[in-house]
N, C-alpha and C positions, 0 to 999 in steps of 0.2 A: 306426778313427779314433782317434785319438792324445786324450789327454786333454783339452790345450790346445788342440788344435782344438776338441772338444766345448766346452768352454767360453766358446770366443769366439762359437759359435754361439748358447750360449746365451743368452749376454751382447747379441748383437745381438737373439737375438728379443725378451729383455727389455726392452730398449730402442723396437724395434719396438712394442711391444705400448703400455709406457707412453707414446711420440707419440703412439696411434692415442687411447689414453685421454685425455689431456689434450685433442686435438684435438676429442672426441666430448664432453667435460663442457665446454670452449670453445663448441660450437657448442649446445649443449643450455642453456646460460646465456643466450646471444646469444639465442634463437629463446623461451626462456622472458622477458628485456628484453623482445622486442615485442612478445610477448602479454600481460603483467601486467594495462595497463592495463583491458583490456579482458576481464580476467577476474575485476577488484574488482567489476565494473559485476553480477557469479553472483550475486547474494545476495540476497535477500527486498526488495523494492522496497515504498514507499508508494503504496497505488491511491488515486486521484482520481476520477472519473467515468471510473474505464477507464484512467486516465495512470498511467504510473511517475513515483515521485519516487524520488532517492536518499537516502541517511543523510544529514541535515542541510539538506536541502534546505528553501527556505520558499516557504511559499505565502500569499493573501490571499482570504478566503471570509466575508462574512456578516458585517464588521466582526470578524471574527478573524485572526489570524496562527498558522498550522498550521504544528509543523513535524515534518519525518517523523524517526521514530530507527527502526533497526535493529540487529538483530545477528544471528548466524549463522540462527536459526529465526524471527526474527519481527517484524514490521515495526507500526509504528503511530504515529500522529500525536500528538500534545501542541498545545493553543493556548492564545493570548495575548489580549485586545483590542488592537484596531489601526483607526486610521480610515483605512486604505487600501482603493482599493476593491477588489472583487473579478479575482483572477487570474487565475482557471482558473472553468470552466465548473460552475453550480451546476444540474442537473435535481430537484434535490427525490427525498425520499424516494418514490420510485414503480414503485420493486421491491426486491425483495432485496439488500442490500449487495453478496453475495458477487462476487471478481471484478470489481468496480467501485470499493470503496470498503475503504480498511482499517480496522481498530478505533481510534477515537478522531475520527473522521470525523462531522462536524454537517452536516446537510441540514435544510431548510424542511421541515415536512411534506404530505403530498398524499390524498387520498382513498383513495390505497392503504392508509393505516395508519387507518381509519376502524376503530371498534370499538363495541362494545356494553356499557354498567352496567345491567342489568337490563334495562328496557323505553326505554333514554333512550342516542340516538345522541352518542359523541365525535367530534369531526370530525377527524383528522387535519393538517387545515392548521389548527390551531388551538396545536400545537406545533412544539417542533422536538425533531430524534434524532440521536442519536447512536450509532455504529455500536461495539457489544459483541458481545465472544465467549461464550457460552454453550455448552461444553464445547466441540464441537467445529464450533458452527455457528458464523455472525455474523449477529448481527440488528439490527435500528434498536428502541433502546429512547428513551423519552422522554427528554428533558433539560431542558424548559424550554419557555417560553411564546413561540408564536412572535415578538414583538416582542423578544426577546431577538438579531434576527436582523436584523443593515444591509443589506437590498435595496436595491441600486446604483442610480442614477439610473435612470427609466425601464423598470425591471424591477418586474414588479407580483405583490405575495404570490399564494399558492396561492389559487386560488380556493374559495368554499363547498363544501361536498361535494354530489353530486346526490345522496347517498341521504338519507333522514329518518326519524327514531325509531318511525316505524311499519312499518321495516324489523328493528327489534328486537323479537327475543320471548324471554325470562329471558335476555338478558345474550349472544346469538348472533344475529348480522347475517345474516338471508338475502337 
């Protein structure tokens, strides 16, 4: 084969090669356009009673306005007062955050967070909590007295707890 002929050969595969490129980062663009949206949505979401919220997203709970912030590892609410009523569904604190509720998360309290000071029952519905990370768990710590807390029309506070201080003995609820 003649040198020039080698050349035009090579010339065309070159060419060949660069269409097939262009054509394959054309179509890998195109097909990355219609998934984007739907790949901002990967990222750490606001849990609500179970709900995703996204970055920026607002909510109404309790006479507050929640709103969710994220970034690449970690999601958590910030609020406001707000006389709006509530938006999304409030169950009270009546188990563990995890999975349900992100850090910055206020709930009513419920008998679930009942505890013991020595020989003398705290009631749990008696505050309100808010949802904290403690290294690597989340828990509901105190925040506040529960009338710090706008139960919607027709929704009525946690009720008394059924246990009683004669369920404490040095500071531990059996």
């Amino acid at each position: 084969m003649s040198t020039t002929n080698s050349r035009k050969s090579t010339n065309r595969l070159r060419a060949a090669v660069a269409k097939t490129m262009v054509a394959a980062i054309t179509f890998a663009g195109c097909a990355y356009a219609a998934v984007a949206p739907a790949d901002a949505d990967l990222g750490p979401s606001c849990l609500w009673a179970g709900q995703s919220f996204h970055n920026d997203q607002t909510i109404d709970a309790g006479g507050w306005e929640f709103r969710c912030h994220t970034t690449l590892f970690s999601a958590d609410w910030s609020h406001t007062p707000t006389r709006n009523p509530s938006s999304v569904p409030n169950p009270g604190a009546v188990a563990g955050p995890w999975g349900q509720f992100s850090v910055g998360a206020i709930q009513p309290g419920s008998d679930y967070m009942d505890y013991c000071v020595g020989n003398q029952l705290i009631e749990g519905s008696e505050s309100i909590y808010q949802v904290q990370q403690v290294g690597g768990a989340l828990l509901w710590r105190p925040a506040g007295f529960v009338d710090l807390w706008a139960f919607d029309a027709g929704v009525q506070p946690p009720a008394n707890s059924w246990r009683s201080s004669s369920m404490c003995s040095d500071g531990a609820l059996s």
